[in-house]
N, C-alpha and C positions, 0 to 999 in steps of 0.2 A: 504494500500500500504506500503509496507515494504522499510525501507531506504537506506536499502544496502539488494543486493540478496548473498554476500558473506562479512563476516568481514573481515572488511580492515588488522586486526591483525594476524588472522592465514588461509586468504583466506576460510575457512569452509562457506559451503552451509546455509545460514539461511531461516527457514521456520516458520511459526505461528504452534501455539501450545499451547493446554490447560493444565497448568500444577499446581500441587500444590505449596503453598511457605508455609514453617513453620514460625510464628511470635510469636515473645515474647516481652510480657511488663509484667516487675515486674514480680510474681513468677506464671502467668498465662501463656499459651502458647494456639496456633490456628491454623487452618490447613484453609486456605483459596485456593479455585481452582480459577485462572485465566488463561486470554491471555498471552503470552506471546511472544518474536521471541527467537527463540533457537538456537544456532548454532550448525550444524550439526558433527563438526569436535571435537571441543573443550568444549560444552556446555551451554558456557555464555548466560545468559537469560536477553534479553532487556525488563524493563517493559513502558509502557507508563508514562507520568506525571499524568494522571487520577490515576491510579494502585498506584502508588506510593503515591499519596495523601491520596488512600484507606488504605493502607498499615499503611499509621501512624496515617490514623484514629482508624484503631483496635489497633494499641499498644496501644494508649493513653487510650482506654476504658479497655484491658486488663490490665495496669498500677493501672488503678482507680479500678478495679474488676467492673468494668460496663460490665457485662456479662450476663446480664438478656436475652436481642434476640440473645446469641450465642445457640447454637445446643450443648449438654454436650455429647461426646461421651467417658467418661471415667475418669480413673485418670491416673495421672503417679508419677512415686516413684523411688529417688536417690540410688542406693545401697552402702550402703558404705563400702569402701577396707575392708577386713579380716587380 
């Protein structure tokens, strides 16, 4: 059940939605998909206190490179100015 069907800040329609969030600790970075409510108008994405607990349990493991049960889908690389 959703706590508001519109946010009280720019009235937009909020609806659940599965979305990604990009996290970083330390020089690691992670693509986690969760729940989310989204607002329809403006975007702002409300996470649960569950999620949000999730959330800094991966930084703290991307912090310490505790990355062993993450899924590697790549590298990525800074380009620096010319």
């Amino acid at each position: 059940m959703l706590p508001f069907r519109q946010r009280p800040v720019c009235g937009g329609e909020v609806v659940v939605k599965e979305v990604e969030k990009l996290l970083r600790g330390g020089v690691n970075t992670a693509i986690v998909r969760v729940r989310a409510e989204v607002c329809l108008r403006c975007g702002e994405r409300l996470y649960s206190k569950e999620t949000i607990g999730r959330f800094e349990q991966i930084r703290a493991k991307l912090a310490r490179q505790d990355v062993g049960d993450f899924q590697l889908l790549g590298q990525s690389f800074q380009v620096a100015a010319s």
